[in-house]
C-alpha positions as CSV (number, residue, x, y, z in Angstrom):
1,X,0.8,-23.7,46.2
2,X,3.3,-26.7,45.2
3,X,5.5,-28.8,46.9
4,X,9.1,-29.8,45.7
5,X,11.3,-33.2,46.4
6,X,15.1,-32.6,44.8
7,X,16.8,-36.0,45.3
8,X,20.4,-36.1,45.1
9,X,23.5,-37.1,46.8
10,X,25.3,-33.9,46.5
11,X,24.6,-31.5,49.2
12,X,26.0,-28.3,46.9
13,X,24.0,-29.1,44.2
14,X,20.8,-29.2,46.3
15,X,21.6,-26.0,48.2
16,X,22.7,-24.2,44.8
17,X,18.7,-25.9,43.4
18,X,17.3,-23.8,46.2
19,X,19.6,-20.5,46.4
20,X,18.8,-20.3,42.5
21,X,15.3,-21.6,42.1
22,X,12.4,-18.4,42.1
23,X,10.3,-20.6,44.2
24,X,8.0,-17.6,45.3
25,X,7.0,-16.3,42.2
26,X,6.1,-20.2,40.7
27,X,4.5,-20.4,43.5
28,X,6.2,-23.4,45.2
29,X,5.4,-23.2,49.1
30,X,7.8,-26.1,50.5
31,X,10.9,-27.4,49.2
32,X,12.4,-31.2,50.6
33,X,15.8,-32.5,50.4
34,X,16.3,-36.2,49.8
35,X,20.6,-37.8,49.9
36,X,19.4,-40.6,47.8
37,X,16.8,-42.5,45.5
38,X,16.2,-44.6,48.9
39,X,15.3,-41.6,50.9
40,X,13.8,-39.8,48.4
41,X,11.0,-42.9,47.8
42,X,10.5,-42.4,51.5
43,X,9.4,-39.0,51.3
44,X,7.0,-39.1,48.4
45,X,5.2,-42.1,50.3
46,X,4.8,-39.3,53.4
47,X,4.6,-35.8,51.7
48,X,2.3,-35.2,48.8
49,X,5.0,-34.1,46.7
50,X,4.1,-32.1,42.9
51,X,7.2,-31.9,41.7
52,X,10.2,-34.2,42.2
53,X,13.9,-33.3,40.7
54,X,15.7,-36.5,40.2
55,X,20.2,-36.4,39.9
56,X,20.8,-39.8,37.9
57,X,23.7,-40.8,39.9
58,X,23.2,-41.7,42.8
59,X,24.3,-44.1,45.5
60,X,21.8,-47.1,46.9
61,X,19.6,-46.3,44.1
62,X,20.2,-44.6,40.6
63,X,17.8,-42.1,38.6
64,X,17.5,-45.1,36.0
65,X,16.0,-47.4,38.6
66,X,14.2,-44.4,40.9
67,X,12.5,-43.1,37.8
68,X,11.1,-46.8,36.9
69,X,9.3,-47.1,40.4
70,X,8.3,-43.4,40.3
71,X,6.3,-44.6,37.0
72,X,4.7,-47.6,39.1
73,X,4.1,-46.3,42.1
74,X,3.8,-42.1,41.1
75,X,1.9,-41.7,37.9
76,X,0.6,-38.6,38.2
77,X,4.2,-37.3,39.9
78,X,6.1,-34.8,37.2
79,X,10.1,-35.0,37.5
80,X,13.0,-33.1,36.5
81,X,16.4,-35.1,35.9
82,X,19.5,-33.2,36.5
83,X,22.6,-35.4,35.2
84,X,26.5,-34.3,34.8
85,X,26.5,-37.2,32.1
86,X,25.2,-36.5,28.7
87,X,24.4,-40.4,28.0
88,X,22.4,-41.8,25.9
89,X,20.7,-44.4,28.5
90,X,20.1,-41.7,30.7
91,X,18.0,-39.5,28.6
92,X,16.3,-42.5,27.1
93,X,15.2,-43.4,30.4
94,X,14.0,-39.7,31.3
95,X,12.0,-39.7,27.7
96,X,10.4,-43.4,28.6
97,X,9.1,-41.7,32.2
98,X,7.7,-38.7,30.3
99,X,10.3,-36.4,32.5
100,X,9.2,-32.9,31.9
101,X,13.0,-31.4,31.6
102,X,16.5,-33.1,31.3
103,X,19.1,-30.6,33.0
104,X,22.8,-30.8,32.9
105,X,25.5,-30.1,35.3
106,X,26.5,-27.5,36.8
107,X,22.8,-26.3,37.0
108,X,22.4,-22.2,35.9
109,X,19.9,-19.9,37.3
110,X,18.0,-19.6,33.7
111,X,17.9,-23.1,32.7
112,X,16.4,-24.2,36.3
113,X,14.3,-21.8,36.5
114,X,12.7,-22.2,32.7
115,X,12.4,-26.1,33.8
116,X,10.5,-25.2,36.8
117,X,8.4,-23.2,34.9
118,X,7.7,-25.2,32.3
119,X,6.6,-28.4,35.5
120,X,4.7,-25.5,37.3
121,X,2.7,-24.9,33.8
122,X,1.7,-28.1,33.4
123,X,1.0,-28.5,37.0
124,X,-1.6,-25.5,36.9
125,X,-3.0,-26.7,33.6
126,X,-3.7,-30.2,35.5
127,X,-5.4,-28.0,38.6
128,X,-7.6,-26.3,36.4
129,X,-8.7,-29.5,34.3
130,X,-9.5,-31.6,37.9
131,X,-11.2,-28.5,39.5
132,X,-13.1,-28.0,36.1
133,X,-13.9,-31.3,36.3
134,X,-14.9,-31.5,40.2
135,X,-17.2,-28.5,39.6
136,X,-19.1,-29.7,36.9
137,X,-19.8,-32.8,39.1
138,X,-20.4,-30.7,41.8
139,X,-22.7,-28.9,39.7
140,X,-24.6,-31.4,38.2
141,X,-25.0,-33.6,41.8
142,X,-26.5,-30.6,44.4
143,X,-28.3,-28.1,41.6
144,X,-30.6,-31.7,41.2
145,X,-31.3,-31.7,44.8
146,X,-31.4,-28.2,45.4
147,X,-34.1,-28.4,42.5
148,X,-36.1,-31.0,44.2
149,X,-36.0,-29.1,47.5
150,X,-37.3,-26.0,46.0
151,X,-40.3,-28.3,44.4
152,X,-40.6,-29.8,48.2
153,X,-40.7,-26.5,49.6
154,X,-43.0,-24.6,47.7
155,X,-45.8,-27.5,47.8
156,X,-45.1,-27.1,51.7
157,X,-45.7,-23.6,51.6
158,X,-48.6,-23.8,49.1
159,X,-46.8,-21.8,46.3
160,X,-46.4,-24.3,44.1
161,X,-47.9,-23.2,40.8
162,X,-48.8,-26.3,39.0
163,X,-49.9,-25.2,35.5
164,X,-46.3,-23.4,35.4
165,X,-43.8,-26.1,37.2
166,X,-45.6,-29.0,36.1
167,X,-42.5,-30.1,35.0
168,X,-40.7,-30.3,37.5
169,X,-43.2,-33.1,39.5
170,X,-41.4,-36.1,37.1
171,X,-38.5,-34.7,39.7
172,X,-39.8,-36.0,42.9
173,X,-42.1,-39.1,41.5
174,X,-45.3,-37.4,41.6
175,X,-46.1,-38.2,38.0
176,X,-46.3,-41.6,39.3
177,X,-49.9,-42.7,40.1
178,X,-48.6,-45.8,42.3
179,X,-46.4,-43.7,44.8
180,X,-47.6,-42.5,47.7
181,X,-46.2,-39.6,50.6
182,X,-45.6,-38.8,53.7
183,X,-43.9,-35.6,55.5
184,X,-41.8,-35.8,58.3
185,X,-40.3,-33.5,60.6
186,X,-36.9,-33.9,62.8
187,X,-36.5,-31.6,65.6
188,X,-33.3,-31.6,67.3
189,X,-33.3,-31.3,70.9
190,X,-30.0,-30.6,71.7
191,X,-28.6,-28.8,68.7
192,X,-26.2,-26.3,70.7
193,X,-24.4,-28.9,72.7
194,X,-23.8,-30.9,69.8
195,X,-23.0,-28.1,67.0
196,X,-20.5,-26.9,69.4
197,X,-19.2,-30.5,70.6
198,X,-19.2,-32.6,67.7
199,X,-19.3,-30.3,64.7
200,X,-17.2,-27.7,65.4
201,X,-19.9,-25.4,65.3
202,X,-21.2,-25.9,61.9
203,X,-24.9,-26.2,61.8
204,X,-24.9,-27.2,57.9
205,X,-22.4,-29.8,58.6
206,X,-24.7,-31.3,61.5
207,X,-27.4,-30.5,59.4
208,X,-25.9,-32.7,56.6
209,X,-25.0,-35.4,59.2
210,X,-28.6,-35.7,60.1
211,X,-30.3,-35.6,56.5
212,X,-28.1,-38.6,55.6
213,X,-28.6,-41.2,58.3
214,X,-32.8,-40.1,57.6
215,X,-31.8,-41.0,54.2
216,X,-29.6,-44.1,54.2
217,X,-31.8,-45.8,56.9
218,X,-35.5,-45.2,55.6
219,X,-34.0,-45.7,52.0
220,X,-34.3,-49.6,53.4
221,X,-37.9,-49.5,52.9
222,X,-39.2,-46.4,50.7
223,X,-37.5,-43.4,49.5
224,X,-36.2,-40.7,51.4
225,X,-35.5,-37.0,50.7
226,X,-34.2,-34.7,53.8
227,X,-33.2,-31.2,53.8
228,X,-33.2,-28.2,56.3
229,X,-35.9,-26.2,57.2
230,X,-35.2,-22.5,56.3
231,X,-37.4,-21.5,58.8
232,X,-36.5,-23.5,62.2
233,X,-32.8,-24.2,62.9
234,X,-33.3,-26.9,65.0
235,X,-35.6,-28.8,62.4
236,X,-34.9,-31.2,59.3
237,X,-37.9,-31.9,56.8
238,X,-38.1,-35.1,55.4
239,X,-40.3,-36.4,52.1
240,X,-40.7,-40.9,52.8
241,X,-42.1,-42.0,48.9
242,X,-43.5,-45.6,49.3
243,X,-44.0,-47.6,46.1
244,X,-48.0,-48.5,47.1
245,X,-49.3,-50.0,50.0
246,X,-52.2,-49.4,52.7
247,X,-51.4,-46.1,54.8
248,X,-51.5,-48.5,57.2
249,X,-48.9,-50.1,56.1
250,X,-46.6,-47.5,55.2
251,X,-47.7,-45.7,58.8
252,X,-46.2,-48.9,60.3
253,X,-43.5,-48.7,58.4
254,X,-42.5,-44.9,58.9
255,X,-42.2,-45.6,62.0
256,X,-40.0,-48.8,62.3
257,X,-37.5,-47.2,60.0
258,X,-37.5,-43.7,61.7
259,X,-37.2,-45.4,65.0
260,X,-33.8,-46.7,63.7
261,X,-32.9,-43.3,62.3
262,X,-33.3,-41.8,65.6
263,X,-31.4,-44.7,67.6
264,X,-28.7,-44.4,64.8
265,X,-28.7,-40.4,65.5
266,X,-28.3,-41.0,69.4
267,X,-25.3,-43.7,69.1
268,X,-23.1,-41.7,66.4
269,X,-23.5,-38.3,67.0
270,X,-25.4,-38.3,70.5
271,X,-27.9,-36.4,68.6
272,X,-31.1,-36.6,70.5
273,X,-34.3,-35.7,67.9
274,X,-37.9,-35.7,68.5
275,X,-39.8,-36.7,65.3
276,X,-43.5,-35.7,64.1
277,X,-45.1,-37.7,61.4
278,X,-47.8,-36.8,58.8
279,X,-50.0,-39.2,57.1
280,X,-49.7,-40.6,53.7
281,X,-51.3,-39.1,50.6
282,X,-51.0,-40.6,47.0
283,X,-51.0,-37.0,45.9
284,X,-47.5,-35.0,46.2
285,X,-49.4,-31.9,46.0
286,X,-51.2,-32.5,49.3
287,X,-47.9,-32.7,50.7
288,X,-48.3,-29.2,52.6
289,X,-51.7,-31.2,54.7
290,X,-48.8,-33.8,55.9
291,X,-46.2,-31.5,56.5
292,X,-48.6,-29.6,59.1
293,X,-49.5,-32.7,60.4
294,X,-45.9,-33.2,61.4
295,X,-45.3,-30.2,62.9
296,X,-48.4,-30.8,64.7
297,X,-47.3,-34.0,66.1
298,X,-43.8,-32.6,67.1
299,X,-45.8,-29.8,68.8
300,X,-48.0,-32.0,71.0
301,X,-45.4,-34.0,72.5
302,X,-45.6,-33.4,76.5
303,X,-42.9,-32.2,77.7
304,X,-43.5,-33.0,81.4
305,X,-42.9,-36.4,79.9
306,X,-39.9,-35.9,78.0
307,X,-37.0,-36.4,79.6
308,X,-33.6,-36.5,76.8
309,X,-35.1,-39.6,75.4
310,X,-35.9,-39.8,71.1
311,X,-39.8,-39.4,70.7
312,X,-41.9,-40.2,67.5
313,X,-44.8,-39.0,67.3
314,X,-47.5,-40.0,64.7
315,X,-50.3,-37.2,63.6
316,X,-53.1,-39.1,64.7
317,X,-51.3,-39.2,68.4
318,X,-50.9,-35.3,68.3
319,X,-51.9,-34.0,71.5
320,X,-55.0,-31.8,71.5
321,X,-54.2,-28.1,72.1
322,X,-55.1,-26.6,75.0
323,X,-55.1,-22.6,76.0
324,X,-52.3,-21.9,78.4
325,X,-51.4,-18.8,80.9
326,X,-49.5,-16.6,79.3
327,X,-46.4,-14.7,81.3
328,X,-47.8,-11.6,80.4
329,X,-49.9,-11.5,83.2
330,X,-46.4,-11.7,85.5
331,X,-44.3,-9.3,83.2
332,X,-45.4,-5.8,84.9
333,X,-44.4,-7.1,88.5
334,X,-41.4,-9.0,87.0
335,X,-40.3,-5.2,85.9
336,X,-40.7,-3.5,88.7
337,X,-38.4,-6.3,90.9
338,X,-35.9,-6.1,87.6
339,X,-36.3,-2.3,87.4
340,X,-35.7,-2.3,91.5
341,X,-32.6,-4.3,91.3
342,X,-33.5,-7.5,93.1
343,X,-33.3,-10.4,90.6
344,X,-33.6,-13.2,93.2
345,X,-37.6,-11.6,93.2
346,X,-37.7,-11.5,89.6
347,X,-36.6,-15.3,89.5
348,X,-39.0,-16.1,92.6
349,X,-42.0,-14.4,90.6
350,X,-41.1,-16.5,87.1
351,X,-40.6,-20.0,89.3
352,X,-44.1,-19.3,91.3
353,X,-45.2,-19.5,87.3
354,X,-43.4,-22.5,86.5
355,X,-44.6,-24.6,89.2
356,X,-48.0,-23.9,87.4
357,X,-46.7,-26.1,84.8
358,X,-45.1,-28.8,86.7
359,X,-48.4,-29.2,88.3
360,X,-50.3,-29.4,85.6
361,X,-51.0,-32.8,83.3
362,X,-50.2,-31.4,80.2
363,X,-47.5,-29.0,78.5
364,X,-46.2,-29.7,74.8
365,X,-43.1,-28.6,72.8
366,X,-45.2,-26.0,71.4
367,X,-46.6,-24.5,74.0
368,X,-43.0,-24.7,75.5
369,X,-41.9,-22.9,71.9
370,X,-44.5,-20.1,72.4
371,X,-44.3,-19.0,76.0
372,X,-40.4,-18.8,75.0
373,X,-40.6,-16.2,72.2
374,X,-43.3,-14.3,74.2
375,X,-40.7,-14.1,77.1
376,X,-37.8,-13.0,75.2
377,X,-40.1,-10.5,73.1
378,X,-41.6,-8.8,76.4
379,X,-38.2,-8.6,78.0
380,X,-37.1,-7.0,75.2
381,X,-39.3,-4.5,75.1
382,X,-38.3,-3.9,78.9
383,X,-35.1,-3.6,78.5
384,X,-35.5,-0.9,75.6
385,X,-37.8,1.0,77.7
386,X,-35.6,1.2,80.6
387,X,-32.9,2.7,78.3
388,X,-30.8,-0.8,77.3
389,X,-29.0,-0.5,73.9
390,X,-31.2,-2.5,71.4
391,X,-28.1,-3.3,69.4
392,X,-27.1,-5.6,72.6
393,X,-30.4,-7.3,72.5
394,X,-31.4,-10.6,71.4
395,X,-34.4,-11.4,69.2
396,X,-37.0,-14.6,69.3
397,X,-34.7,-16.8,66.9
398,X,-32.2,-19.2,68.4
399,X,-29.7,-17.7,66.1
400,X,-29.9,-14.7,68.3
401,X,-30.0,-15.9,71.2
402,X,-26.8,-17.7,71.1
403,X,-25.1,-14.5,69.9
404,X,-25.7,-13.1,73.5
405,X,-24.0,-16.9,75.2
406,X,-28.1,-18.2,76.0
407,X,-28.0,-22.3,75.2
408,X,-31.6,-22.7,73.6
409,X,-31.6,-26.4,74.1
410,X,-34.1,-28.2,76.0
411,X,-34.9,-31.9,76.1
412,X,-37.4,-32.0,79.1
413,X,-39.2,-29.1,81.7
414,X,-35.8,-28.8,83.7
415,X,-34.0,-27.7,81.1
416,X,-36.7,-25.3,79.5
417,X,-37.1,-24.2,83.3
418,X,-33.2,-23.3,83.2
419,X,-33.2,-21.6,80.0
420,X,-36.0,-18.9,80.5
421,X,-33.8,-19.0,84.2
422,X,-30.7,-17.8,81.7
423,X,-32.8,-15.3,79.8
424,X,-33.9,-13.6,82.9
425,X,-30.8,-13.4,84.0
426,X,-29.4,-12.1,80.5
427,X,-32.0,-9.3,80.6
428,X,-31.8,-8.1,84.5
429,X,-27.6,-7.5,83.9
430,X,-28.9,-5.8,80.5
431,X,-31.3,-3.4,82.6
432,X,-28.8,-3.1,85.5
433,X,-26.4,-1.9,83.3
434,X,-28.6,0.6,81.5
435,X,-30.2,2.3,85.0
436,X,-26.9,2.4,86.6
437,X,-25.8,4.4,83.3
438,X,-28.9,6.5,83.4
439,X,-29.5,6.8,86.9
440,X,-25.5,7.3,88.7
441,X,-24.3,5.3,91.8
442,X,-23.8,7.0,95.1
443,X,-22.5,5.3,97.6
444,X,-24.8,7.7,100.2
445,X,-27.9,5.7,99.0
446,X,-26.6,2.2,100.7
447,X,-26.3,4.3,104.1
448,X,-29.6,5.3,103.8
449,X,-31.1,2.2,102.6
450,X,-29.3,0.7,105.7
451,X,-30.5,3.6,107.8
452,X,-34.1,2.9,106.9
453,X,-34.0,-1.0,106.7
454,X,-31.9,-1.4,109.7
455,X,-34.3,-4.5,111.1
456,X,-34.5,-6.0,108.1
457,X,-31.6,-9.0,106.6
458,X,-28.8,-7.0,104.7
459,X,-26.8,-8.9,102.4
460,X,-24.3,-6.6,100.7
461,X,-24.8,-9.1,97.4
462,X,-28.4,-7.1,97.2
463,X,-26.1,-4.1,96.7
464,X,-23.9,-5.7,94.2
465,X,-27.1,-6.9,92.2
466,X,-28.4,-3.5,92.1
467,X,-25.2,-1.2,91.3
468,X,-23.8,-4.1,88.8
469,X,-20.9,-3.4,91.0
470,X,-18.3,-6.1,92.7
471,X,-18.3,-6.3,96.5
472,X,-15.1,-5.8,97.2
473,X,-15.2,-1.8,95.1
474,X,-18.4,-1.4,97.3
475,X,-17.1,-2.2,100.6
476,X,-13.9,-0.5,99.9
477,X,-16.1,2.4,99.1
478,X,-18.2,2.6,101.7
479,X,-15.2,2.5,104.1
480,X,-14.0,5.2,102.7
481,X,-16.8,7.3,102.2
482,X,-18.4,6.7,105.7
483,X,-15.0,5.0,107.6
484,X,-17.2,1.6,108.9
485,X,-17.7,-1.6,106.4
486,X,-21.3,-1.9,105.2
487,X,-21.9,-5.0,108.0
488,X,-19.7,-2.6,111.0
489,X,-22.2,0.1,109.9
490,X,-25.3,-1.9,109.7
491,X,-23.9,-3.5,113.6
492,X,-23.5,0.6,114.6
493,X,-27.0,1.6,113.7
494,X,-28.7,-1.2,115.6
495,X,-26.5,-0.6,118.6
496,X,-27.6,3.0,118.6
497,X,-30.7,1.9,118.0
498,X,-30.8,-0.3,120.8
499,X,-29.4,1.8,123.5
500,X,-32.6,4.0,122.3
501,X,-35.4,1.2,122.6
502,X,-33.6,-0.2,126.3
503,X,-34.4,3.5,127.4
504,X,-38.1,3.1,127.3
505,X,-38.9,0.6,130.3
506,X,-42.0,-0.5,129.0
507,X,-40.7,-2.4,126.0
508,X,-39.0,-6.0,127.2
509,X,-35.8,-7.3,125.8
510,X,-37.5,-9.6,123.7
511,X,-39.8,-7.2,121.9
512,X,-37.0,-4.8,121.4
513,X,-34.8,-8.4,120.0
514,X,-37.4,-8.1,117.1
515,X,-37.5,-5.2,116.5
516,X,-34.3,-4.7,115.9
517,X,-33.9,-7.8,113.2
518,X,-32.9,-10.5,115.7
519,X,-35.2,-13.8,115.7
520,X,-33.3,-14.6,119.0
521,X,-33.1,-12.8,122.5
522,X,-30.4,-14.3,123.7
523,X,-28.2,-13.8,120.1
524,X,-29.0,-9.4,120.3
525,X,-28.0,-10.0,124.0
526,X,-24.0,-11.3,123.0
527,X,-24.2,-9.2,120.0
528,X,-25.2,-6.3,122.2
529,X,-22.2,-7.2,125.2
530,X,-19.7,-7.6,122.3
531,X,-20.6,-4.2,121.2
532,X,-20.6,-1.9,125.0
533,X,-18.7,-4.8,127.1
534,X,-22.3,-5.3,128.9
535,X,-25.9,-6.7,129.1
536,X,-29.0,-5.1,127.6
537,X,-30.0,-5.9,130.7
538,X,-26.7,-4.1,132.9
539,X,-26.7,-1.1,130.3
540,X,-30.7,-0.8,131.0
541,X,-30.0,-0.8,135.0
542,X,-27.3,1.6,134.4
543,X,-29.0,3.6,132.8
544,X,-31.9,3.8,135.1
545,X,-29.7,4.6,137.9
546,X,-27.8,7.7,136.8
């Protein structure tokens, strides 16, 4: 779509320029007004004008003189002059600023119209030429590095076939003899906060963010080549090629320049990483040996000891793996609490298992990355088998678990604590849902629960937690089913059951205090005169005497 500028003085030619002109069907989007050459050099410094229609007499400014800065200052602007003077000046002017129409007054529908085509054809000729132009750059500068990541990438995954793609190696140096390699992997910690905060949720965007800084800054020292891993969101793989040197050296190196990638990371984007580091190898096709390195090294870092700050971590630091509990020795019991509808259980049963790991000296990234897929995968399985819609479900990916509103960050234990927390949580309203479709609500089974569990602490939240219903509907429905509010009721039964227990002379007060759910004598006494006007004591003597 184009944009149009007529300048003139005369407010009925302008209006008759846009009654007349077919500026749908050229495809002309916005059309400005200008009262003079003045005003009208205004708005082609503030609007990106295409197209600019030029009347040659004018006050302040004439076309003569408007059309001479428009050829200074506005190249690449096209013009139409419109002019009630057939002079000579005139149209020599318009022929010396390569116009594209000369109009006279008064201005006809046909004539305007056949100008404006004829601008709007040159205009789309021009479009086509710069986009033709743009792509063929665009082309030639990503399929280069698209090609290089491919060659990366299959080395990585041990696919690369070098009898057929030896070609290709000249691509990334490797027909070099003097370079030397080194994988590295980026993990970011916080991706979710930031995709959402600072890129407007586009991962490729942040994804291109990160690859460039990894470039720019370790391009100091050595080459750098970053791209995405297709296989981790959260990760960025990264190819260092040093021009010689003792791995020593270039270890040392790595490091210095990555530390400034990561400190550059934090302080633009707030991007905090945690970085893995293979060793070197003089041979690009032992790449894959250095890339599993990395992720080894980003795997061993401890997260008991990460706490939102960058770590690099060299493969010959990797932490040793050790065997962990896994949480499918607590899944069966973390079902039946789930399946009962008491989450606060479920979530006491899962922290008794966390505090296993804060007590412990040792739990890495990916150990942290392994008991979270587990955890999602066995409470999915739950939740099918108790009748939850899979469609609603979330897989082991971050991708999916985002879908269903679960933040997958984590930069230290707390926040990994918190987000198995969330998925717990996720799953039990998931389950709730699904038994209370399969298994209907009756308002009967919280005056029998009550009935049975009199002595017991009754919050009515337990029965919002179970039913997946609101308080307010199920007090409002109890009332109307039964005529007391769930606490009234729960204060009735015990009062009946007290008047029963004060009968039977060989129990004292105190004893019948506990039994009935009170920790303190003296508080089920003033309950108990609230409720008959009189002691357990008075009603007790009152009894006995009639």
């Amino acid at each position: 779509m184009y944009r149009v500028l007529i300048i003139d003085d005369e407010e009925p030619l302008r209006e008759a320029i846009r009654i007349l002109g077919d500026w749908k069907g050229l495809g002309v989007a916005e059309v400005l007004e200008a009262t003079d050459g003045k005003v009208g050099l205004a708005m082609l410094a503030e609007h990106k004008v295409d197209l600019a229609m030029v009347d040659m007499k004018m006050p302040e400014m004439n076309g003569m003189e408007l059309l001479q800065i428009i050829e200074r200052d506005f190249p690449d602007l096209l013009t139409i002059v419109i002019s009630g003077y057939n002079d000579f000046e005139y149209t020599r002017q318009a022929i010396r600023s390569k116009v594209v129409d000369y109009l006279l007054k008064p201005v006809n529908r046909q004539d305007l119209n056949a100008s404006l085509r004829k601008a709007i054809d040159v205009l789309d000729a021009k479009r086509k030429k710069d986009s033709d132009f743009i792509n063929r750059n665009i082309t030639l500068n990503m399929s280069l590095p698209r090609l290089k990541e491919r060659v990366y990438l299959s080395i990585i995954e041990r696919s690369f076939k070098s009898q057929t793609n030896e070609a290709f190696l000249p691509l990334i140096g490797a027909d070099d003899p003097g370079n030397r390699f080194t994988a590295v992997v980026v993990r970011v910690l916080n991706l979710e906060q930031i995709r959402k905060k600072r890129f407007h949720h586009d991962t490729d965007l942040l994804h291109f963010a990160v690859a460039n800084v990894i470039n720019e800054i370790a391009g100091d020292h050595f080459g750098a080549f970053s791209f995405a891993s297709p296989k981790q969101e959260r990760e960025l793989i990264a190819i260092l090629t040093m021009k010689g040197g003792y791995p020593e050296d270039i270890a040392y190196r790595s490091v210095h320049q990555l530390n400034k990638v990561v400190s550059t990371l934090k302080e633009l984007f707030g991007i905090v990483v945690a970085v893995g580091i293979g060793h070197s190898t003089p041979d690009a096709l032992q790449l894959a040996s250095s890339y599993e390195a990395a992720k080894a090294a980003i795997n061993g870092i401890d997260l008991l000891r990460l706490n939102g700050a960058t770590v690099i971590a060299a493969s010959d630091k990797a932490s040793a793996t050790k065997e962990t509990q896994s949480l499918t020795s607590r899944i069966l019991v973390i079902r039946g609490a789930l399946e009962s509808g008491n989450i606060h259980n479920a979530k006491s049963i899962l922290n008794d298992y966390m505090k296993k790991w804060r007590a412990s000296d040792w739990f890495n990234i990916g150990e942290a990355d392994r008991a979270l897929h587990e955890f999602v995968i066995l409470l999915n399985d739950m939740a099918i088998e108790l009748g939850a819609p899979q469609a609603e479900l979330p897989l082991s990916g971050d991708h999916a678990l985002r879908d269903v509103g679960i933040n997958s960050d984590f930069e230290n234990l707390e926040q990994f604590e918190q987000l198995l927390v969330d998925i717990l949580d996720f799953f039990s309203g998931q389950i709730r849902k699904s038994l209370l479709t399969n298994q209907p609500f009756e308002v009967g089974d919280i005056k029998t629960y009550i009935d049975n569990h009199y002595f017991e602490e009754i919050k009515i939240s337990m029965f919002a937690d179970k039913y997946f219903l609101s308080r307010e509907y199920l007090m409002k429905l109890f009332k109307q089913q039964f005529g007391f509010g769930i606490h009234e009721y729960v204060q009735k039964v015990r009062m009946d059951k007290a008047k029963e227990l004060l009968d039977d002379p060989n129990l004292k007060i105190q004893d019948i205090s506990e039994m009935l759910g009170y920790k303190d004598k003296n508080y089920f006494s003033k309950a108990f005169r609230n409720y008959y006007s009189l002691s357990p004591s008075e009603y007790r003597a009152s009894s006995g005497s009639s």
